[in-house]
PDBQT receptor file of N, H, CA, C and O in Angstrom, charges set to zero:
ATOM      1  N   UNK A   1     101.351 118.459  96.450  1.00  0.00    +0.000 N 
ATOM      2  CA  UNK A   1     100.985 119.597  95.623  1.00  0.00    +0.000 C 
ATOM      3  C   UNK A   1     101.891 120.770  96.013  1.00  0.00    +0.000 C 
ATOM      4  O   UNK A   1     101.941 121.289  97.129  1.00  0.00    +0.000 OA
ATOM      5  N   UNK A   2     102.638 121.130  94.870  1.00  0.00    +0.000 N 
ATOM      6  H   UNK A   2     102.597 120.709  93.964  1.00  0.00    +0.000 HD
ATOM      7  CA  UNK A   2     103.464 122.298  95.208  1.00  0.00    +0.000 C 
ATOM      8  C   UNK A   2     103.093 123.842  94.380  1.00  0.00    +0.000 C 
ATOM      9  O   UNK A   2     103.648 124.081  93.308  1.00  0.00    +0.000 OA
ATOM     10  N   UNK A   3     101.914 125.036  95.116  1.00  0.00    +0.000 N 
ATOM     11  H   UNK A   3     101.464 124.842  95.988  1.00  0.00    +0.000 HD
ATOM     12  CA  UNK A   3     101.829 125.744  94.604  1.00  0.00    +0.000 C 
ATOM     13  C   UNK A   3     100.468 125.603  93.169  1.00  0.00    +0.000 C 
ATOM     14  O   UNK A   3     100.369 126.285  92.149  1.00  0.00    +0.000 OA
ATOM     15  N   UNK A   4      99.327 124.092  93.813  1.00  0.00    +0.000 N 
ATOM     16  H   UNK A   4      99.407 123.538  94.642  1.00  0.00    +0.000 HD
ATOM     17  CA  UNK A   4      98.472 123.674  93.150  1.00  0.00    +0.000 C 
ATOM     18  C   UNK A   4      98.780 122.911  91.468  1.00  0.00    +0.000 C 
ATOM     19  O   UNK A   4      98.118 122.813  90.435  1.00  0.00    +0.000 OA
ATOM     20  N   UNK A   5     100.357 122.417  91.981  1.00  0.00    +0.000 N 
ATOM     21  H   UNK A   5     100.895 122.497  92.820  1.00  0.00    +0.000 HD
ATOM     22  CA  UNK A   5     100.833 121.433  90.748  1.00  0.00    +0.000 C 
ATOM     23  C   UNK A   5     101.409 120.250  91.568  1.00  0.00    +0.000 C 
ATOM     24  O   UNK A   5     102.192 120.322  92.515  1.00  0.00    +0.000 OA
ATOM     25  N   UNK A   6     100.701 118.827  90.844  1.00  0.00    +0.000 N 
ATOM     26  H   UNK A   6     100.065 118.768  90.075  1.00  0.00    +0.000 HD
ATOM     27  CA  UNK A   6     101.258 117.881  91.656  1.00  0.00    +0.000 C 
ATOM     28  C   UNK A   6     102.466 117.111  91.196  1.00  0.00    +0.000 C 
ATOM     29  O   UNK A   6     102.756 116.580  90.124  1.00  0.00    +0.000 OA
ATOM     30  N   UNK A   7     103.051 117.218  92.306  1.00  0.00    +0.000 N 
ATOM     31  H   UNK A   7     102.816 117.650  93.177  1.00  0.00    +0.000 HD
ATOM     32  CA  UNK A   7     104.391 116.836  91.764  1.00  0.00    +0.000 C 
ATOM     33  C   UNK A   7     104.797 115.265  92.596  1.00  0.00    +0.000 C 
ATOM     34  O   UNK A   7     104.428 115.144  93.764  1.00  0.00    +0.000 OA
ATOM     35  N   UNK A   8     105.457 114.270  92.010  1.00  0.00    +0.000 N 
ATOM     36  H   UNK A   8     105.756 114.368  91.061  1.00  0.00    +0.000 HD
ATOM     37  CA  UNK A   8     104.951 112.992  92.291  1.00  0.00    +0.000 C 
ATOM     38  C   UNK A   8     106.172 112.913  92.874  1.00  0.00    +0.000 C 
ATOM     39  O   UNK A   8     107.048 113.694  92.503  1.00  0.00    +0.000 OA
ATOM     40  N   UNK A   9     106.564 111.469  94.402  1.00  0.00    +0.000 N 
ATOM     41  H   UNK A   9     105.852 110.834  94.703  1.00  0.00    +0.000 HD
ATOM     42  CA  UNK A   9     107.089 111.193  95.072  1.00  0.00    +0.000 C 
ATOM     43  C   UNK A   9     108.497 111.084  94.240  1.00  0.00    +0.000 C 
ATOM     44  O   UNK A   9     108.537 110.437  93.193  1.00  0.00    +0.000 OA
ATOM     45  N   UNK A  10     110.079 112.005  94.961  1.00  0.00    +0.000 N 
ATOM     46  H   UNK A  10     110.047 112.531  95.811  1.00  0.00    +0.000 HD
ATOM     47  CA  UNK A  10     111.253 111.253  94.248  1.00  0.00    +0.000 C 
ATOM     48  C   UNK A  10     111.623 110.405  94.894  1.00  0.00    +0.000 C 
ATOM     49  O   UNK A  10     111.790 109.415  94.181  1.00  0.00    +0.000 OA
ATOM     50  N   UNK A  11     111.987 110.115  96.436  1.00  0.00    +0.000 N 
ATOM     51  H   UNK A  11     111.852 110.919  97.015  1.00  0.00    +0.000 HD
ATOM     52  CA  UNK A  11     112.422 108.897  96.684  1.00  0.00    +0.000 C 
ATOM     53  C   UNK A  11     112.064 108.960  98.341  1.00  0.00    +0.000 C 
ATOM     54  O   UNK A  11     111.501 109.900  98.903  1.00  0.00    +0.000 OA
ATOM     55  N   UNK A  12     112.406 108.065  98.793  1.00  0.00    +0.000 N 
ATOM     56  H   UNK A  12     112.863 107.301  98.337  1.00  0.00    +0.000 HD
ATOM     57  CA  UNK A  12     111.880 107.883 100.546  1.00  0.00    +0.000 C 
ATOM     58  C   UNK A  12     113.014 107.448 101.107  1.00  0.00    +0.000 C 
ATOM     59  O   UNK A  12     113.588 106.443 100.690  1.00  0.00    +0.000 OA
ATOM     60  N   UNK A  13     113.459 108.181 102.133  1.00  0.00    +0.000 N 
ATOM     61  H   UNK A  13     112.992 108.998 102.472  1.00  0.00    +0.000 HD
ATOM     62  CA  UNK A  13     114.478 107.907 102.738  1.00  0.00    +0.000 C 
ATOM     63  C   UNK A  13     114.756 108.131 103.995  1.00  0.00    +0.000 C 
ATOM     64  O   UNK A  13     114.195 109.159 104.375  1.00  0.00    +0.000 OA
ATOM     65  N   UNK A  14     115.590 107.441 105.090  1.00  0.00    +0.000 N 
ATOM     66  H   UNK A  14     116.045 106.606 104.782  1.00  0.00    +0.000 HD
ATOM     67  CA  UNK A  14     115.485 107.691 106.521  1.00  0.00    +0.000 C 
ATOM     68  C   UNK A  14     114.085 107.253 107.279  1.00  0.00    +0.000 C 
ATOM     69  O   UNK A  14     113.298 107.861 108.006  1.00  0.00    +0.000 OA
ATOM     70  N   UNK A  15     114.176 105.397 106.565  1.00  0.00    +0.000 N 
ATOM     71  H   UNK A  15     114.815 104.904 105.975  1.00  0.00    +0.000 HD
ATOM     72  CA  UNK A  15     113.328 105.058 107.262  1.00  0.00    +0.000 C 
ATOM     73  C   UNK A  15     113.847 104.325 109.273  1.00  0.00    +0.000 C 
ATOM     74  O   UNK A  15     114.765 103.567 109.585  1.00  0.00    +0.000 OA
ATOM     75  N   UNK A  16     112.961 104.884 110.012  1.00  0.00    +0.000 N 
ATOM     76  H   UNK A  16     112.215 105.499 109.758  1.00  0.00    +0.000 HD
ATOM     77  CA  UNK A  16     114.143 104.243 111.013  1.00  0.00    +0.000 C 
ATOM     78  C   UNK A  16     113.383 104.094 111.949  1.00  0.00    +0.000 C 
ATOM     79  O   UNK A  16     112.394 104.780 111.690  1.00  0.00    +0.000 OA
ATOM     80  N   UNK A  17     113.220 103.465 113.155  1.00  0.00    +0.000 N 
ATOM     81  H   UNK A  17     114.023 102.908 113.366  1.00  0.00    +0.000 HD
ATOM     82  CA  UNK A  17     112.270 103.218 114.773  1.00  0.00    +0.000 C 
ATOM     83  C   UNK A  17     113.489 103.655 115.159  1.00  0.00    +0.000 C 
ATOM     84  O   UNK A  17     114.613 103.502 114.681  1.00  0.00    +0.000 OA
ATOM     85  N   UNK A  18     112.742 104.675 116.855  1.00  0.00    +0.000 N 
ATOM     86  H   UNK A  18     111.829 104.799 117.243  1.00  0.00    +0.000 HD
ATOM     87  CA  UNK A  18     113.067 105.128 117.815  1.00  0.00    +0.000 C 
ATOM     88  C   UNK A  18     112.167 104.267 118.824  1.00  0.00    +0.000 C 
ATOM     89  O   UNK A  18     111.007 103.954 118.554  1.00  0.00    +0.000 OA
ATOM     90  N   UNK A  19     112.729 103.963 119.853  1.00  0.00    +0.000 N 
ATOM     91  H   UNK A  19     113.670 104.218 120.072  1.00  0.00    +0.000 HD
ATOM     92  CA  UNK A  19     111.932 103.436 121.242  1.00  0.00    +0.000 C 
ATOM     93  C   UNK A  19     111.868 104.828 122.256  1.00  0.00    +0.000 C 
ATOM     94  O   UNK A  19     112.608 105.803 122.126  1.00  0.00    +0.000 OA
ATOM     95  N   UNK A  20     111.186 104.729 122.917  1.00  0.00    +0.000 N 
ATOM     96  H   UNK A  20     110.584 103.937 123.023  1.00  0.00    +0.000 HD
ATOM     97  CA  UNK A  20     110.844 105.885 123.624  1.00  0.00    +0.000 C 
ATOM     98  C   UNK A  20     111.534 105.301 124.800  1.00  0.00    +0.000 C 
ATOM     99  O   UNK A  20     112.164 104.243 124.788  1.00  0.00    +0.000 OA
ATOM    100  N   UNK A  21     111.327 106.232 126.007  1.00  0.00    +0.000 N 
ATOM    101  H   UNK A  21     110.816 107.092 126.016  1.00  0.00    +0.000 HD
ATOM    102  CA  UNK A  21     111.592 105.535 127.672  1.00  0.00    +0.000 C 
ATOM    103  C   UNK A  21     110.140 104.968 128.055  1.00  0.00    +0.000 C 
ATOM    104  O   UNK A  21     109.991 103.937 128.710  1.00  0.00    +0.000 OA
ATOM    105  N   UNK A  22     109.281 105.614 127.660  1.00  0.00    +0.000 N 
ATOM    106  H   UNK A  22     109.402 106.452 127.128  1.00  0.00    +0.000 HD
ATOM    107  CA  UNK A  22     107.890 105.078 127.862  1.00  0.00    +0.000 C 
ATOM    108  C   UNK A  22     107.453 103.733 127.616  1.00  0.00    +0.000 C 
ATOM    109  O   UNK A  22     106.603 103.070 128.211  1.00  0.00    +0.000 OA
ATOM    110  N   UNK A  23     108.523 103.312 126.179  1.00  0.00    +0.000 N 
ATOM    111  H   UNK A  23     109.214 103.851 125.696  1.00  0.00    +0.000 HD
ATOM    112  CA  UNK A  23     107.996 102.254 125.987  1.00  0.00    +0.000 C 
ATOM    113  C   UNK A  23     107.698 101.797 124.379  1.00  0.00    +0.000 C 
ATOM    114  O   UNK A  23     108.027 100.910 123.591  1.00  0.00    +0.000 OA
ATOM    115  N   UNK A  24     106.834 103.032 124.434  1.00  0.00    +0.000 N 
ATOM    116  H   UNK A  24     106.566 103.752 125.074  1.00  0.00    +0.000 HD
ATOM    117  CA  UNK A  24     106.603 103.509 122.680  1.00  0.00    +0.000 C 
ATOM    118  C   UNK A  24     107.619 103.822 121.652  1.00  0.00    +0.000 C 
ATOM    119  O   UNK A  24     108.747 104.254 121.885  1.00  0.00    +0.000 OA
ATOM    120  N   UNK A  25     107.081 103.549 120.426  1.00  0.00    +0.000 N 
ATOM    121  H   UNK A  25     106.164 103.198 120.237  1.00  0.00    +0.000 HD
ATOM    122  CA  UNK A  25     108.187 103.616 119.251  1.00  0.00    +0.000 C 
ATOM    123  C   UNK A  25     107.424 104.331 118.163  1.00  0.00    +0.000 C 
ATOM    124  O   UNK A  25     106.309 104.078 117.707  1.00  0.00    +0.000 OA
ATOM    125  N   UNK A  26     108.482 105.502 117.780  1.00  0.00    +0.000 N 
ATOM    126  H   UNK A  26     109.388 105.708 118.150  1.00  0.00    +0.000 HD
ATOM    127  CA  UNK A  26     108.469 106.294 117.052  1.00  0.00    +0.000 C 
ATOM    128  C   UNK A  26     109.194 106.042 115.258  1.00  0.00    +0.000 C 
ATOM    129  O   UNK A  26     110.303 105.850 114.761  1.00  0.00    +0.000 OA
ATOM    130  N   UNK A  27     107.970 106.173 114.858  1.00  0.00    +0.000 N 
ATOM    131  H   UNK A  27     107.069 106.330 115.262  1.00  0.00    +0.000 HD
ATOM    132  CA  UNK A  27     108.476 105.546 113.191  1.00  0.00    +0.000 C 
ATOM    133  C   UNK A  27     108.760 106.543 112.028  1.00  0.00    +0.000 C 
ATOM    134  O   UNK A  27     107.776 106.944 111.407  1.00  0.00    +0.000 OA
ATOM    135  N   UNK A  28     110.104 107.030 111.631  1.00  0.00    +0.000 N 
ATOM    136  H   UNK A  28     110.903 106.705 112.136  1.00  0.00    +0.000 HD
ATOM    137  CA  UNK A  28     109.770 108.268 110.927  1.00  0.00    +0.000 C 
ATOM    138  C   UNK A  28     110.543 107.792 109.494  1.00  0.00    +0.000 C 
ATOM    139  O   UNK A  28     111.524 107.064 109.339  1.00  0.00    +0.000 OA
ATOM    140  N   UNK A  29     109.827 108.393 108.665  1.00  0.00    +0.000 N 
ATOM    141  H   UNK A  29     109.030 108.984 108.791  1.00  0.00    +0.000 HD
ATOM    142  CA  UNK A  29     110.202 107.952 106.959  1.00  0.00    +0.000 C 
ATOM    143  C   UNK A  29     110.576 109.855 106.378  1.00  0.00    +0.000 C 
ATOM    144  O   UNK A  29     110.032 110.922 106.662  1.00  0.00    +0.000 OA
ATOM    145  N   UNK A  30     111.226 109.651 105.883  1.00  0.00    +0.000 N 
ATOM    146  H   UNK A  30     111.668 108.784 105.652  1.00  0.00    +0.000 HD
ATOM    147  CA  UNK A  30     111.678 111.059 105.124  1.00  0.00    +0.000 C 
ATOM    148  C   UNK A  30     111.077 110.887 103.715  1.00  0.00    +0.000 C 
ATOM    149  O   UNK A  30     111.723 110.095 103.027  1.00  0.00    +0.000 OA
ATOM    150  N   UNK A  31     109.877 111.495 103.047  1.00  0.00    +0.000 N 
ATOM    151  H   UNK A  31     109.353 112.138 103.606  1.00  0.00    +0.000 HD
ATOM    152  CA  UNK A  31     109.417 111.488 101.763  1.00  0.00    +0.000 C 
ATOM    153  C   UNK A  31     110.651 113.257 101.063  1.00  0.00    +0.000 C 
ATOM    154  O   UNK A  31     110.743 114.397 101.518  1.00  0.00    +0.000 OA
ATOM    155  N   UNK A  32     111.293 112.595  99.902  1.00  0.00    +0.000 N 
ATOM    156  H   UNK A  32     111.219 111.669  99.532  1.00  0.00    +0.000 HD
ATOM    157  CA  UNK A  32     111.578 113.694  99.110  1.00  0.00    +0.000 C 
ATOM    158  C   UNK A  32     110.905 114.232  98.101  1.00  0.00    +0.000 C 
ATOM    159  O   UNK A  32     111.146 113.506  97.136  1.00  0.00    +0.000 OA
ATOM    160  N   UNK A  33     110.049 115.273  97.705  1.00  0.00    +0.000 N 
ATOM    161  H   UNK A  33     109.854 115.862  98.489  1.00  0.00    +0.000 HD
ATOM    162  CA  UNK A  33     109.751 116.058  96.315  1.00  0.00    +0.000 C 
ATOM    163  C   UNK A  33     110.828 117.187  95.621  1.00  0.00    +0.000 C 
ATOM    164  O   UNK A  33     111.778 117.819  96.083  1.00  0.00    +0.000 OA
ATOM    165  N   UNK A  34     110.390 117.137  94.693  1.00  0.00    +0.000 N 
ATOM    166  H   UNK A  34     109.618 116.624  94.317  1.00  0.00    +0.000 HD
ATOM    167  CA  UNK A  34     111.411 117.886  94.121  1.00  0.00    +0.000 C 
ATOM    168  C   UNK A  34     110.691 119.011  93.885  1.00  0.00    +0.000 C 
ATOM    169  O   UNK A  34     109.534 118.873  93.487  1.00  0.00    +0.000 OA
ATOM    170  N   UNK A  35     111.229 120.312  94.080  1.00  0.00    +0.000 N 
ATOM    171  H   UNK A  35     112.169 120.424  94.403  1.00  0.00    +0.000 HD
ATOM    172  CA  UNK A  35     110.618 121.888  93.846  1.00  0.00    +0.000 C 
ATOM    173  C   UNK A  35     110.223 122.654  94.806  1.00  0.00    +0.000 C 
ATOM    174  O   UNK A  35     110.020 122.011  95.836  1.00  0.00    +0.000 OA
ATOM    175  N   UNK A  36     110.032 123.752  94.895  1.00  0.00    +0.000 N 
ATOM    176  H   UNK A  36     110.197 124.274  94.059  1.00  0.00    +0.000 HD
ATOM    177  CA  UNK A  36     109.848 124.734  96.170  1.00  0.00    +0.000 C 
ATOM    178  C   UNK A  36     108.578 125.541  95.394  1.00  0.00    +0.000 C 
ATOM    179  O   UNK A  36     108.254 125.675  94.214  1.00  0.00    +0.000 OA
ATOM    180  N   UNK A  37     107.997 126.037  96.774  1.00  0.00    +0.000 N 
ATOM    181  H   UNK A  37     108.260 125.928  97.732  1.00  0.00    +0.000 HD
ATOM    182  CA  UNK A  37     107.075 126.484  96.308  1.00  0.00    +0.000 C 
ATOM    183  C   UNK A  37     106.259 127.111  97.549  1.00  0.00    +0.000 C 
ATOM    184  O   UNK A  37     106.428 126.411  98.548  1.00  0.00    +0.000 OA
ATOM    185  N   UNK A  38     105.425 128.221  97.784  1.00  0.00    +0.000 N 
ATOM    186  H   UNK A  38     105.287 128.789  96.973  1.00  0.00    +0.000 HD
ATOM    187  CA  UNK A  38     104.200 128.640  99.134  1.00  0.00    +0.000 C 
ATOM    188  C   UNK A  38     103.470 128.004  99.305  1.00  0.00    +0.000 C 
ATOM    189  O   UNK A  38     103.501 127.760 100.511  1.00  0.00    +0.000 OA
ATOM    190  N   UNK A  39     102.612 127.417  98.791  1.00  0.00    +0.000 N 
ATOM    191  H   UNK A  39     102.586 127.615  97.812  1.00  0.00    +0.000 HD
ATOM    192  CA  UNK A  39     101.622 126.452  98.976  1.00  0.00    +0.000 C 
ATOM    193  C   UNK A  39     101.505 125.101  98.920  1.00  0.00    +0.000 C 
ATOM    194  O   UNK A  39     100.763 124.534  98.118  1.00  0.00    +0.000 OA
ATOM    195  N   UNK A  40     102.352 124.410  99.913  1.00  0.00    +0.000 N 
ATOM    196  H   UNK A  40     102.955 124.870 100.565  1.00  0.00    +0.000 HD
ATOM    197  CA  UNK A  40     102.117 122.865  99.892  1.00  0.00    +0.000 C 
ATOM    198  C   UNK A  40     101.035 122.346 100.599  1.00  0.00    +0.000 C 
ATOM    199  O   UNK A  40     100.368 122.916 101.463  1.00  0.00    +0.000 OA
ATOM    200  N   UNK A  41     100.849 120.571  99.910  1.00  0.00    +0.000 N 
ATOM    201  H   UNK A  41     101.391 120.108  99.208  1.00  0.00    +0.000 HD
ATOM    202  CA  UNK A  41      99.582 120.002 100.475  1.00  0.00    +0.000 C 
ATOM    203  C   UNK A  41     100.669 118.840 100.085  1.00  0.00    +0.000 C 
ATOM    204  O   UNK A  41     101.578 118.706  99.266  1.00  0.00    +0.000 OA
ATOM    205  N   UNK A  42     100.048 118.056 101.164  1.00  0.00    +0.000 N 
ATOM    206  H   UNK A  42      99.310 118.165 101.829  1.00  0.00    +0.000 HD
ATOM    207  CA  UNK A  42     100.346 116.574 100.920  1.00  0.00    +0.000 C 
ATOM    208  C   UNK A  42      99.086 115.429 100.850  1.00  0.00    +0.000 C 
ATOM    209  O   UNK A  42      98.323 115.323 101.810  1.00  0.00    +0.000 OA
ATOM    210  N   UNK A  43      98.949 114.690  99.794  1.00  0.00    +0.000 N 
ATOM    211  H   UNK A  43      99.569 114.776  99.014  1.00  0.00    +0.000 HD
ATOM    212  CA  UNK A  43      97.992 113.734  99.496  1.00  0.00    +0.000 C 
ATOM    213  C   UNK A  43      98.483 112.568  99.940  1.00  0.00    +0.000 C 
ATOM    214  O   UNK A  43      99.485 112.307  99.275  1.00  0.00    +0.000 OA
ATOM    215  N   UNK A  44      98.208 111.518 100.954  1.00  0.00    +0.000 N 
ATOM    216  H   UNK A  44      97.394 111.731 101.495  1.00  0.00    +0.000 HD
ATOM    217  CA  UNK A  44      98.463 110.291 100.890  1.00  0.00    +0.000 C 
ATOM    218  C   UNK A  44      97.481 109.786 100.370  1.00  0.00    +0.000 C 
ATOM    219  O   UNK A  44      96.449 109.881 101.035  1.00  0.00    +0.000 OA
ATOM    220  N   UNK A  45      97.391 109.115  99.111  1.00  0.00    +0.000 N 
ATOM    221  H   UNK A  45      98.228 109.038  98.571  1.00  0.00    +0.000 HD
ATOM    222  CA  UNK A  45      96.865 107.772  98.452  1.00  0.00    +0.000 C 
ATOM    223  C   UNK A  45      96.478 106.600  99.459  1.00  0.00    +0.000 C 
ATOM    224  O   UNK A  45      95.460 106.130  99.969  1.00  0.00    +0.000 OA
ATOM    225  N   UNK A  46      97.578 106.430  99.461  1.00  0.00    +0.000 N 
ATOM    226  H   UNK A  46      98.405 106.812  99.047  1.00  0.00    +0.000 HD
ATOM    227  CA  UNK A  46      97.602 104.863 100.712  1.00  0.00    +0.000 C 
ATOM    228  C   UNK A  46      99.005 104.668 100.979  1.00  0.00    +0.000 C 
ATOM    229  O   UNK A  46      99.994 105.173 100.448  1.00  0.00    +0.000 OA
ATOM    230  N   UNK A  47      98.867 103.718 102.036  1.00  0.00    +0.000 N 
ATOM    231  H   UNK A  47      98.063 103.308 102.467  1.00  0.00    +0.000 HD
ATOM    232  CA  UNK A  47      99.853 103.300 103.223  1.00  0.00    +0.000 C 
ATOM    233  C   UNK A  47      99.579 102.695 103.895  1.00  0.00    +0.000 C 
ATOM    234  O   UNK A  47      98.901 103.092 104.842  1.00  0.00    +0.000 OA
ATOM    235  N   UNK A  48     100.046 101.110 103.738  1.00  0.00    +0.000 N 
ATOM    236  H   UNK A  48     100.596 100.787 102.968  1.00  0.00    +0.000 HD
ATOM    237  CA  UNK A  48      99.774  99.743 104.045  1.00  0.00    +0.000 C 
ATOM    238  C   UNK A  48     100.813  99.472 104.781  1.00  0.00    +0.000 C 
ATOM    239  O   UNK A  48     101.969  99.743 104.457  1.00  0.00    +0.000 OA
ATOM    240  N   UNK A  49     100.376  98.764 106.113  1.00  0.00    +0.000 N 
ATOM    241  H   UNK A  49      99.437  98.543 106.376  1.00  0.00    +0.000 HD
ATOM    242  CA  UNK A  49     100.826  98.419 106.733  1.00  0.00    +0.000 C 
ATOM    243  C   UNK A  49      99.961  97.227 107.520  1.00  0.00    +0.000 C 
ATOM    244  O   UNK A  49      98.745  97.340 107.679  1.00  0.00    +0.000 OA
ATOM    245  N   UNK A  50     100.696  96.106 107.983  1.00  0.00    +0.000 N 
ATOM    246  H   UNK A  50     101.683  96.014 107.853  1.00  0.00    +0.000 HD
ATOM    247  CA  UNK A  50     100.359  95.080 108.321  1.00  0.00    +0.000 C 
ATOM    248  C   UNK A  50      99.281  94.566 109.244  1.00  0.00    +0.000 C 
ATOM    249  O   UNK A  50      98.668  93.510 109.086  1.00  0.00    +0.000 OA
ATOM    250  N   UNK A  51      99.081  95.645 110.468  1.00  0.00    +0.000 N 
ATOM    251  H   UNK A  51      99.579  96.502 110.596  1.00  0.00    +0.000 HD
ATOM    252  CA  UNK A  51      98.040  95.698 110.944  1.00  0.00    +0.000 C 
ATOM    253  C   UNK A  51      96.784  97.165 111.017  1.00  0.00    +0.000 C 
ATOM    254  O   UNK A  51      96.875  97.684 109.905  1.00  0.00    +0.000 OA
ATOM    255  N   UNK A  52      96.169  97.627 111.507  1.00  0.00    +0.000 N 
ATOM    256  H   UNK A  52      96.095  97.206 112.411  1.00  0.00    +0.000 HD
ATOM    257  CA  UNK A  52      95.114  99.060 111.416  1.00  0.00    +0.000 C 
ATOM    258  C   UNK A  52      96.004  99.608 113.104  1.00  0.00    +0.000 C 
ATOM    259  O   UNK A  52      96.342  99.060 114.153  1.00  0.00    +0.000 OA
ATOM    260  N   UNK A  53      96.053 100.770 112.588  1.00  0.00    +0.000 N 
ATOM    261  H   UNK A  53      95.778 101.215 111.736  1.00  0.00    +0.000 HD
ATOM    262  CA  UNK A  53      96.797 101.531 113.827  1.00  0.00    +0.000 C 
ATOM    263  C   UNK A  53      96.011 102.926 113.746  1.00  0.00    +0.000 C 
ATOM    264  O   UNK A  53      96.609 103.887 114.230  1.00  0.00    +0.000 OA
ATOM    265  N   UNK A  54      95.171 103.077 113.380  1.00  0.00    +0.000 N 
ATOM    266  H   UNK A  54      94.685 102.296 112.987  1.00  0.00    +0.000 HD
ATOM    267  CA  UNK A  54      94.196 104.179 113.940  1.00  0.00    +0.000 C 
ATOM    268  C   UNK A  54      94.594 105.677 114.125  1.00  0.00    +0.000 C 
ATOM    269  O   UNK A  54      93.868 106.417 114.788  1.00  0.00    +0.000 OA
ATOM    270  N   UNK A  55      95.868 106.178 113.478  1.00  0.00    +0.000 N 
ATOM    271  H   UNK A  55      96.458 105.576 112.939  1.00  0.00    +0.000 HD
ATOM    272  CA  UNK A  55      96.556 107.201 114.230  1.00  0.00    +0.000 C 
ATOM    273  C   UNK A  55      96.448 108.325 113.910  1.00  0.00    +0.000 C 
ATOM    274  O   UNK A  55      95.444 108.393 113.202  1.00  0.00    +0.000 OA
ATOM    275  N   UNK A  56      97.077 109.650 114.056  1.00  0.00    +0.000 N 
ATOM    276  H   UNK A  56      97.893 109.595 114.631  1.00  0.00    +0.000 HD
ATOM    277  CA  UNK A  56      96.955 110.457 112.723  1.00  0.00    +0.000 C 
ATOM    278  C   UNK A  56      98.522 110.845 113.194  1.00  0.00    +0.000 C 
ATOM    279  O   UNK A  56      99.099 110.857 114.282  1.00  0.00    +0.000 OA
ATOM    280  N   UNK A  57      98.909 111.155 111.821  1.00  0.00    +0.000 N 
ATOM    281  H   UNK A  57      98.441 111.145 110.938  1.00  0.00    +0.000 HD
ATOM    282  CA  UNK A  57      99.925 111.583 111.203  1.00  0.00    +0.000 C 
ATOM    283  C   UNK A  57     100.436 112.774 111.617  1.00  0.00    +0.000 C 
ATOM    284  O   UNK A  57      99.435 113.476 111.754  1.00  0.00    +0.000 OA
ATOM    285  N   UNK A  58     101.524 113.517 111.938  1.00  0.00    +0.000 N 
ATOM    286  H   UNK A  58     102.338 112.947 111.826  1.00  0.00    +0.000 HD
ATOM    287  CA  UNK A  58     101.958 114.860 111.944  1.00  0.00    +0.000 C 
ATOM    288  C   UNK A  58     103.130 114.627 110.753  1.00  0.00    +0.000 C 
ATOM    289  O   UNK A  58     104.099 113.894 110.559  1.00  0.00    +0.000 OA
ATOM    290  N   UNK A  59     102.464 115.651 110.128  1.00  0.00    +0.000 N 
ATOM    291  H   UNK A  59     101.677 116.247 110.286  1.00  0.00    +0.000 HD
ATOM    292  CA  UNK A  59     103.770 116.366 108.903  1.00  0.00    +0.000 C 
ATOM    293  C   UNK A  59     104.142 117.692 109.159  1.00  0.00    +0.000 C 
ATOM    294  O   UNK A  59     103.489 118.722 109.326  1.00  0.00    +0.000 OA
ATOM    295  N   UNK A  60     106.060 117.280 109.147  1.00  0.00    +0.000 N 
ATOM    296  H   UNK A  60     106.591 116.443 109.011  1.00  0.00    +0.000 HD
ATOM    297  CA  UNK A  60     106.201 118.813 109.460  1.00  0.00    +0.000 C 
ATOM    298  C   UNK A  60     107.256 119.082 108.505  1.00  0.00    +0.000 C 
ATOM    299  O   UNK A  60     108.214 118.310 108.448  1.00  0.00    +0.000 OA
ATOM    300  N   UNK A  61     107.195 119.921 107.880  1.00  0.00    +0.000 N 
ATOM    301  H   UNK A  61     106.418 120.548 107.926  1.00  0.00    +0.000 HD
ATOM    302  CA  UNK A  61     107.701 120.645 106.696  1.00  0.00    +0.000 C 
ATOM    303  C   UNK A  61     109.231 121.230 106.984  1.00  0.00    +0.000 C 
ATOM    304  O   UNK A  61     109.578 122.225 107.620  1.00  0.00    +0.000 OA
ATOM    305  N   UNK A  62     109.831 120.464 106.440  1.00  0.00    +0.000 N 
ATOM    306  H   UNK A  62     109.549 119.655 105.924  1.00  0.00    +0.000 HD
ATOM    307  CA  UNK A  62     111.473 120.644 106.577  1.00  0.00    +0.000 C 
ATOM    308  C   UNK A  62     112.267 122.521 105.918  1.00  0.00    +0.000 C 
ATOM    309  O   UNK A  62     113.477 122.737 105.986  1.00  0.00    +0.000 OA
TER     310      UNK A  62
């Protein structure tokens, strides 16, 4: 939602794993929208993935 108009996914890109030193792996996907605007929200619908990973998400606004 950009500015309380929803504006639908243009493309996904910079999908990639990082391994940590710890051990852990870091999974980051680049979602693009198109338009600018003060008031964003992001809706995930869904996001399937193969097993339940319990996590929460950080979005940070480019």
């Amino acid at each position: 939602m950009i500015d309380g108009v929803k504006v639908p996914l243009e493309e996904t890109t910079n999908d990639h794993y990082d391994k940590l030193m710890d051990g852990s792996i870091i999974h980051t996907r680049t979602l693009r929208f198109l338009g600018v605007g003060e008031d964003l929200a992001l809706d995930i619908q869904r996001m399937t993935y193969a097993r339940d990973y319990h996590k929460i998400i950080n979005v940070i606004p480019s």
